[in-house]
C-alpha positions as CSV (number, residue, x, y, z in Angstrom):
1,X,1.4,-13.5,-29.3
2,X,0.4,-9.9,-30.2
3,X,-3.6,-9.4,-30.6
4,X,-3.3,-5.6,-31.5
5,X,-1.3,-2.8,-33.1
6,X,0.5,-0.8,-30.4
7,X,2.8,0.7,-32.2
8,X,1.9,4.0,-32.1
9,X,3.0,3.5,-28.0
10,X,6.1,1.6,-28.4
11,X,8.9,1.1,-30.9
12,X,9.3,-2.7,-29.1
13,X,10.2,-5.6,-31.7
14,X,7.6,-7.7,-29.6
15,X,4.5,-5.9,-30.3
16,X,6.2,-5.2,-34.3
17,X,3.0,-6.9,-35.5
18,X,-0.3,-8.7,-34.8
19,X,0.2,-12.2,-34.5
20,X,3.9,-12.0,-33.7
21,X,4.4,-15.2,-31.6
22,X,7.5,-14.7,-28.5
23,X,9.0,-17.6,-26.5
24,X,8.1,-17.4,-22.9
25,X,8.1,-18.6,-19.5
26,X,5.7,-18.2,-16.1
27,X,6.6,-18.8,-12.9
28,X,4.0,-18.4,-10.4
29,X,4.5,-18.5,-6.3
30,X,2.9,-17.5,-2.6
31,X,4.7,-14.4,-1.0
32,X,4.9,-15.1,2.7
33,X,5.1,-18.7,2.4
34,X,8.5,-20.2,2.0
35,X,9.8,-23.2,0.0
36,X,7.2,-25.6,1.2
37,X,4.3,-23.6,2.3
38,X,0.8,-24.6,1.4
39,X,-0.4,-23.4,-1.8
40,X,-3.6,-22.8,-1.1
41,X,-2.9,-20.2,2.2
42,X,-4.3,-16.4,2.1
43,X,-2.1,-14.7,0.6
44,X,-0.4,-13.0,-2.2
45,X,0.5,-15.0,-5.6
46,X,3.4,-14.0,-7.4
47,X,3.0,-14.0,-11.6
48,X,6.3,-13.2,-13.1
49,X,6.6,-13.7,-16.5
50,X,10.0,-13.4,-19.2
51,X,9.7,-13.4,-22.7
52,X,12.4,-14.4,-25.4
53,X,12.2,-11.5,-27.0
54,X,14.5,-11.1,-30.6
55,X,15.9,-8.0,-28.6
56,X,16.5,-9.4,-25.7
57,X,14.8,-10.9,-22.5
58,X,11.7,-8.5,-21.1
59,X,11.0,-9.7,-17.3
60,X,7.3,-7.9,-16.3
61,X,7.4,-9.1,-12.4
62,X,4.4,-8.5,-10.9
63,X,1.4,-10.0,-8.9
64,X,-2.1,-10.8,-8.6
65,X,-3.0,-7.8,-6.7
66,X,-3.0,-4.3,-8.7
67,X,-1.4,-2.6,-5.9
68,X,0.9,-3.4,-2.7
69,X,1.1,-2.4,1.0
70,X,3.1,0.6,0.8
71,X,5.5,3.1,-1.5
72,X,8.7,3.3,0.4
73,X,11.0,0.7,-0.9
74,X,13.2,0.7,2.1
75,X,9.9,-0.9,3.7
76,X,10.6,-4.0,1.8
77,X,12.5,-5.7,4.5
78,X,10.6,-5.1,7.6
79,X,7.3,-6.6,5.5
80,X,9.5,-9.9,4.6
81,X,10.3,-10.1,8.7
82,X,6.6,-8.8,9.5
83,X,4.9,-11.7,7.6
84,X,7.2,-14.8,7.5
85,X,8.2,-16.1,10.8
86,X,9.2,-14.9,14.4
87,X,13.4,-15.0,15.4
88,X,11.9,-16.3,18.8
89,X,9.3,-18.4,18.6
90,X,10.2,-19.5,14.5
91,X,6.2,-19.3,13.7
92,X,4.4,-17.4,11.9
93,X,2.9,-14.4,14.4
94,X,-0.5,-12.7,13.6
95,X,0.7,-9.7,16.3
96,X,3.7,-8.9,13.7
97,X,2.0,-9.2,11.0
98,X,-0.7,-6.6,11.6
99,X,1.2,-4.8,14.1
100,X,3.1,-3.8,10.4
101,X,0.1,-3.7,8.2
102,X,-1.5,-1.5,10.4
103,X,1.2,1.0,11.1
104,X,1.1,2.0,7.6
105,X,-2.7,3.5,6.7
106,X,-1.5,3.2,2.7
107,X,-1.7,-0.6,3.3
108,X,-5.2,-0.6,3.6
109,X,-5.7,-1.5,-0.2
110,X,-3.9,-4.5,-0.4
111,X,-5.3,-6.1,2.5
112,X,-8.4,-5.1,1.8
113,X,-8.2,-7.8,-1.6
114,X,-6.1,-10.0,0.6
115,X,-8.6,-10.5,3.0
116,X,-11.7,-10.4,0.6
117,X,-13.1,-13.5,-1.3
118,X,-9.6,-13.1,-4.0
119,X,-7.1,-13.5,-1.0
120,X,-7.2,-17.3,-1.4
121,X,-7.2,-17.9,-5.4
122,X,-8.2,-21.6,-6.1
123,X,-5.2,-21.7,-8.4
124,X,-2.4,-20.3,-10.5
125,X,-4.7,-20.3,-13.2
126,X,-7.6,-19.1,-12.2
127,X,-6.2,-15.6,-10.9
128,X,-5.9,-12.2,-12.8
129,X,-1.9,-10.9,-12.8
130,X,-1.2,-7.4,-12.7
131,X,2.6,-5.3,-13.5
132,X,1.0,-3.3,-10.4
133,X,3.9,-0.6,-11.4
134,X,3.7,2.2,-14.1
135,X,5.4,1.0,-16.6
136,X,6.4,3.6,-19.7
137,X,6.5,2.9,-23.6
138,X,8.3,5.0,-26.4
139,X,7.5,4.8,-30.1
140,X,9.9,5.5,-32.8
141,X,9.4,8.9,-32.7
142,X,10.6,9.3,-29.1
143,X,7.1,9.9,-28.0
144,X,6.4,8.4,-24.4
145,X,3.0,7.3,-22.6
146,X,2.6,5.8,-19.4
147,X,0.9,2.4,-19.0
148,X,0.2,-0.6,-16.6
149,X,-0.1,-4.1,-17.5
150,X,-2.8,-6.5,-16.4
151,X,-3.4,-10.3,-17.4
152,X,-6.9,-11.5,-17.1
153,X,-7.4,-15.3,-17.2
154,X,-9.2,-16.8,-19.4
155,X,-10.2,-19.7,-17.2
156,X,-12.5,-17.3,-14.9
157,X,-11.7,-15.8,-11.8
158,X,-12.0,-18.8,-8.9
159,X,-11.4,-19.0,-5.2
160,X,-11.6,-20.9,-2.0
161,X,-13.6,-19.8,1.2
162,X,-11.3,-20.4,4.4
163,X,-12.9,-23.9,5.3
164,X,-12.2,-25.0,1.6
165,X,-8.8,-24.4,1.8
166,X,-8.1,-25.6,5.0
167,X,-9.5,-28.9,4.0
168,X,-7.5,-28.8,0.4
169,X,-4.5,-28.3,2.8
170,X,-4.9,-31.0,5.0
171,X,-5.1,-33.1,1.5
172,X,-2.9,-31.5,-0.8
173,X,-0.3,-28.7,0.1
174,X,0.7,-28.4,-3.9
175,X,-3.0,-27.8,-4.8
176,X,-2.1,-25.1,-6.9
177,X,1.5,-26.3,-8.6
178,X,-0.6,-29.9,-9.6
179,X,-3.4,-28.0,-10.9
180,X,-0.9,-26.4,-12.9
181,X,1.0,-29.0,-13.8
182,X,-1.4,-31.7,-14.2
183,X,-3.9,-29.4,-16.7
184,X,-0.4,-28.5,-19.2
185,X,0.2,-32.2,-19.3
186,X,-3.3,-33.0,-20.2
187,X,-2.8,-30.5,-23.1
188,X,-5.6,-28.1,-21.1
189,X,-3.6,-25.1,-21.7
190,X,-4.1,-22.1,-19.3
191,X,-3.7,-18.7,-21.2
192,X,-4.4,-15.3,-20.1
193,X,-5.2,-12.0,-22.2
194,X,-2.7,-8.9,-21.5
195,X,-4.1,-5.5,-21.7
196,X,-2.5,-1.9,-20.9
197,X,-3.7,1.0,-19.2
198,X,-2.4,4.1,-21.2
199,X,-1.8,7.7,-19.7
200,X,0.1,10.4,-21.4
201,X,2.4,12.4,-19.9
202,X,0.7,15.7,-20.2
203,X,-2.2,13.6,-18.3
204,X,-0.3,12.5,-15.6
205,X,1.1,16.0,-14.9
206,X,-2.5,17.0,-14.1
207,X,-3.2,13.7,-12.5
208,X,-5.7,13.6,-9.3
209,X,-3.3,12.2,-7.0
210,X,0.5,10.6,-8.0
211,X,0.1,7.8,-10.8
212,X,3.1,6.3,-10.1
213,X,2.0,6.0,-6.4
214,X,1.8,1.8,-6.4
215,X,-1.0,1.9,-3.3
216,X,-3.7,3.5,-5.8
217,X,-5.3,2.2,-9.2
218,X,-5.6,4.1,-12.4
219,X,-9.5,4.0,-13.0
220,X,-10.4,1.7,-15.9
221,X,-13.2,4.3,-16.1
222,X,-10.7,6.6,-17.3
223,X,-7.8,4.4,-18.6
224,X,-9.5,2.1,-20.2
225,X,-7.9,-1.5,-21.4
226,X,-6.6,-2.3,-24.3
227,X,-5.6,-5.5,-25.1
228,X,-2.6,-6.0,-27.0
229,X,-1.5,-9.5,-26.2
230,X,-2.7,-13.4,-25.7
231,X,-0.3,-16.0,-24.4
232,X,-0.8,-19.9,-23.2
233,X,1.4,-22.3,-21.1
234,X,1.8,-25.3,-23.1
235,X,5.0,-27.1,-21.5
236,X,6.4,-28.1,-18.5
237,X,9.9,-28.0,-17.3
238,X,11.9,-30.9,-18.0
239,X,13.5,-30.5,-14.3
240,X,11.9,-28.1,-11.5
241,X,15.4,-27.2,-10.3
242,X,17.2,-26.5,-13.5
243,X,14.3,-24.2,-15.2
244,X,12.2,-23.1,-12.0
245,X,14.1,-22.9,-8.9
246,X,17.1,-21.3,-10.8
247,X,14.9,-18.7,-12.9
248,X,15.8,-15.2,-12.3
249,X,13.0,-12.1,-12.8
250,X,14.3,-8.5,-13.1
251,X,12.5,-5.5,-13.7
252,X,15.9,-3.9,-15.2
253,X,15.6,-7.0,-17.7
254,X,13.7,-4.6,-20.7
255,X,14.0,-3.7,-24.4
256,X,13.9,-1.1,-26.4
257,X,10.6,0.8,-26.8
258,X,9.5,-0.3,-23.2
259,X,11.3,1.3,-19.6
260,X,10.4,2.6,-16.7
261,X,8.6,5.7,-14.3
262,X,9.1,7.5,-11.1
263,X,7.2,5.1,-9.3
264,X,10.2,4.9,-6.5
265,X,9.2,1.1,-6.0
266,X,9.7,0.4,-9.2
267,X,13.0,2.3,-8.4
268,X,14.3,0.2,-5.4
269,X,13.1,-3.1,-7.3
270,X,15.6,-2.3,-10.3
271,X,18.3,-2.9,-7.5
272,X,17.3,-5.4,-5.6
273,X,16.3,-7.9,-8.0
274,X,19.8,-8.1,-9.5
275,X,21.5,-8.1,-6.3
276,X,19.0,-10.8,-4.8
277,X,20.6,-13.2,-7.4
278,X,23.8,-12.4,-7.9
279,X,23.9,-13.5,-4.0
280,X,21.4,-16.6,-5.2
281,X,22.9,-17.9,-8.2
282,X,25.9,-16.2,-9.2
283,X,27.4,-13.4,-10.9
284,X,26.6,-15.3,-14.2
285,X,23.0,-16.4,-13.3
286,X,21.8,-15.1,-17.0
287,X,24.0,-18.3,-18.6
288,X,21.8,-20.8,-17.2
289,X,19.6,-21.9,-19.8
290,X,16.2,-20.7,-18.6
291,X,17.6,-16.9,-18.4
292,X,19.3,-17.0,-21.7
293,X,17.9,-15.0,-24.4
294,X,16.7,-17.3,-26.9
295,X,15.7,-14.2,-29.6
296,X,19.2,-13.0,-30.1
297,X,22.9,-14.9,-29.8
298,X,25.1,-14.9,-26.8
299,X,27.4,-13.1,-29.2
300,X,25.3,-10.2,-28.9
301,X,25.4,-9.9,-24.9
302,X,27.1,-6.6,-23.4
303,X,31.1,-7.6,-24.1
304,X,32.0,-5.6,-21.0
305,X,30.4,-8.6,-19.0
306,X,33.5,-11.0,-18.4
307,X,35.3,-13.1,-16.0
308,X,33.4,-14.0,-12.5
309,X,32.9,-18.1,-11.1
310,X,30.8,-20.1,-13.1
311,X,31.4,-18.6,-16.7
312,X,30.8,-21.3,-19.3
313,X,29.3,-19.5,-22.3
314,X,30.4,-17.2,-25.3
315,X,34.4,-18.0,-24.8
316,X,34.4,-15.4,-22.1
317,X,34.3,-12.6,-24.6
318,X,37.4,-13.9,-26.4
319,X,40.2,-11.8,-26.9
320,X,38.0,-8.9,-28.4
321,X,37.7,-5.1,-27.2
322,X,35.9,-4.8,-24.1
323,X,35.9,-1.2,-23.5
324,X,34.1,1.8,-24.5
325,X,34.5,4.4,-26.4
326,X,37.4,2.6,-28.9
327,X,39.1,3.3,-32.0
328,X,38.4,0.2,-33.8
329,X,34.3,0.6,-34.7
330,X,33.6,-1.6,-31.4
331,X,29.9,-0.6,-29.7
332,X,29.0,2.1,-32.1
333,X,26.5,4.5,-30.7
334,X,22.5,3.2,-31.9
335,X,20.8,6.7,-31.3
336,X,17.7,5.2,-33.2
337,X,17.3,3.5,-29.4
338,X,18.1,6.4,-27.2
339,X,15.0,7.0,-24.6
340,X,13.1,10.3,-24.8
341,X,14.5,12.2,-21.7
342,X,12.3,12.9,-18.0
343,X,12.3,16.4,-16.9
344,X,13.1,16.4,-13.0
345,X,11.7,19.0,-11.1
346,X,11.1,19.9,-6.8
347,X,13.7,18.7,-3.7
348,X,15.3,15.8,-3.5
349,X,14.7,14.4,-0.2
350,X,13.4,10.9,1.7
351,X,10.8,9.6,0.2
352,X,7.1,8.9,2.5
C-alpha cells in the first residue's frame, strides 16, 4: 500500500493516495542456478515483483544487488553461458566464470557485493531488493524526474558465511523457498518498505558520470530515499506450477505516470523479456491467471491482440473493430496519458 504522497512525481493511479492498498505478487529466485540448484549458493537473488494495478499490471524486475556486471545488453548471453555450466564438461567452471567477470573492469561492483558477506543472503526474506535501473516518473502536468527503486526488508538484513551454507545445503537445498513458505503459512508475514531515489532531469544533465549507467549507484548522500510504499506476502500459491513457474515479469509491463530512461539495459530488457516468454509460454502467456490484470477487465486489453494457440479469454475480441485509426469512435486518442517527450542528442553508434 502507499505510505506517502508522490504525486507531485507521478500521475500513476497506484500511488493516487496514501493508504491505497494494490494486489500483488513476488517471485523470488538464484540467477546462475537452474531449476534445482541450492538455494543457499553465492550468488545473485532475483526479486521481481507485479502489482494489479486498476490501470493495468506494473512488473518492477529487479534484484538484490543495486547494480549488475556490465552495460552492454548484447553481453547478456555470454554471462548466462559464463556462469551456468560448461558444453564439455556439463559443470559449472570457475575458469569461465571469471575468465568473463574479469574481462570486463565495469564488473568489479557487482562482484565486489557478490563476494562480500551479502553474496549468500540467509533467505528471500531477509535481503534488500533493488529496480537497479533508472526508472522515470511523470505527473499530470507532463513533468518528468528520474528515480530508482529500492525495497528494504523489514526482517533485517541476514546472511550465511560459506561453511554455514554449505552445511544448510548438505541438509536442505530449498532453505530459502521453505523459509518462505513455511513463515506465510504460519501467518509471519515478510514485508519490505519501498523507497525511490529522485533526480531531475536538469540534474542528471549535469550529472558526475552517466546516471543511467547500471554499474554505478546514485549516492543516497545526494538522492536521498523517500519512502513511498509498504507491502507484505500474506499467501501462498495454491499450485507452484500454475501461479509460479508460469509467471511472466516484463519491464515493458507499466502504467501511466511511470516509464522508462536511456539506461540501454533497461533498453535491451524491454525486448527480451517479452520474447523470452512468448518462446516459454505462448503468445498468450498474459491469459494465465497469475498474469491477468486483476484492477481492470479483460474487456479493456489492447483489441488489436487476437488470434495465436492457446486463446481462451475475452471471446477473442469478438467481432468488434480491431484496427486503428476508424470511423466508428473505436480507440479514441487519451492525450491526458501522452508521455512528456526525450530530447536525443550526439551519434548514434555501438554502445560500450
Amino acid at each position: 500500500y502507499s505510505t506517502n504522497d508522490i504525486t507531485q512525481y507521478t500521475s500513476a493511479s497506484i500511488f493516487s493516495e496514501v493508504g491505497k492498498q494494490t494486489e500483488m505478487f513476488a517471485r523470488f529466485s538464484t540467477v546462475a542456478g537452474e531449476r534445482g540448484a541450492a538455494d543457499a549458493e553465492r550468488d545473485i537473488r532475483g526479486f521481481a515483483l507485479k502489482f494489479y494495478t486498476d490501470e493495468g499490471n506494473w512488473d518492477l524486475v529487479g534484484n538484490n544487488t543495486p547494480v549488475f556486471f556490465f552495460r552492454d545488453p548484447k553481453l547478456f548471453a555470454s554471462l548466462n553461458h559464463a556462469v551456468k555450466r560448461d558444453p564439455r564438461t556439463n559443470m559449472r567452471s570457475a575458469q569461465n566464470n571469471w575468465d568473463f567477470w574479469t574481462s570486463l573492469p565495469e564488473a568489479l561492483h557487482q562482484v565486489t557485493i557478490l563476494m562480500s558477506d551479502r553474496g549468500i543472503p540467509k533467505g528471500f526474506r531477509n535481503m534488500h531488493g533493488f529496480g537497479s535501473h533508472t526508472y522515470s516518473m511523470y505527473n499530470d502536468k507532463g513533468e518528468r524526474v528520474w528515480v530508482k527503486f529500492h525495497h528494504r526488508t523489514q526482517q533485517g538484513i541476514e546472511n550465511l558465511q560459506p561453511d554455514e551454507a554449505a552445511k544448510i545445503i548438505a541438509d536442505d537445498r530449498e532453505s530459502s523457498q521453505r523459509d518462505l513458505f513455511e513463515a506465510i503459512e504460519n501467518k509471519d508475514y515478510p514485508k519490505w518498505k519501498t523507497y525511490i531515489q529522485v533526480m531531475t532531469e536538469e540534474q542528471a544533465r549535469n550529472h558526475k558520470d552517466n546516471p543511467f549507467d547500471l554499474t554505478k549507484v546514485w549516492y543516497k548522500g545526494d538522492y536521498p530515499l523517500i519512502e513511498v510504499g509498504e507491502w507484505e506476502l500474506n499467501r501462498n500459491p495454491d499450485n507452484y506450477f500454475q501461479d509460479v513457474e508460469q509467471a511472466a515479469f516484463a519491464p515493458t509491463n507499466i502504467v501511466p505516470g511511470l516509464d522508462f530512461s536511456p539506461d540501454k539495459m533497461l533498453q535491451g530488457r524491454l525486448f527480451s523479456y517479452g520474447d523470452a516468454q512468448r518462446y516459454r509460454l505462448g503468445v498468450n502467456h498474459w491469459q494465465i491467471p497469475v498474469n491477468q490484470p486483476k484492477g481492470v477487465g479483460v474487456e479493456n486489453i489492447c483489441p488489436f491482440s487476437r488470434d495465436g494457440q492457446m486463446r481462451i479469454l475475452d471471446n477473442n475480441q469478438g467481432g468488434g473493430t480491431h484496427y486503428y485509426p476508424n470511423s466508428d469512435g473505436s480507440f479514441e486518442d487519451q492525450p491526458e496519458f501522452k508521455k512528456p517527450g526525450l530530447k536525443v542528442e550526439g551519434e548514434a553508434y555501438e554502445y560500450d
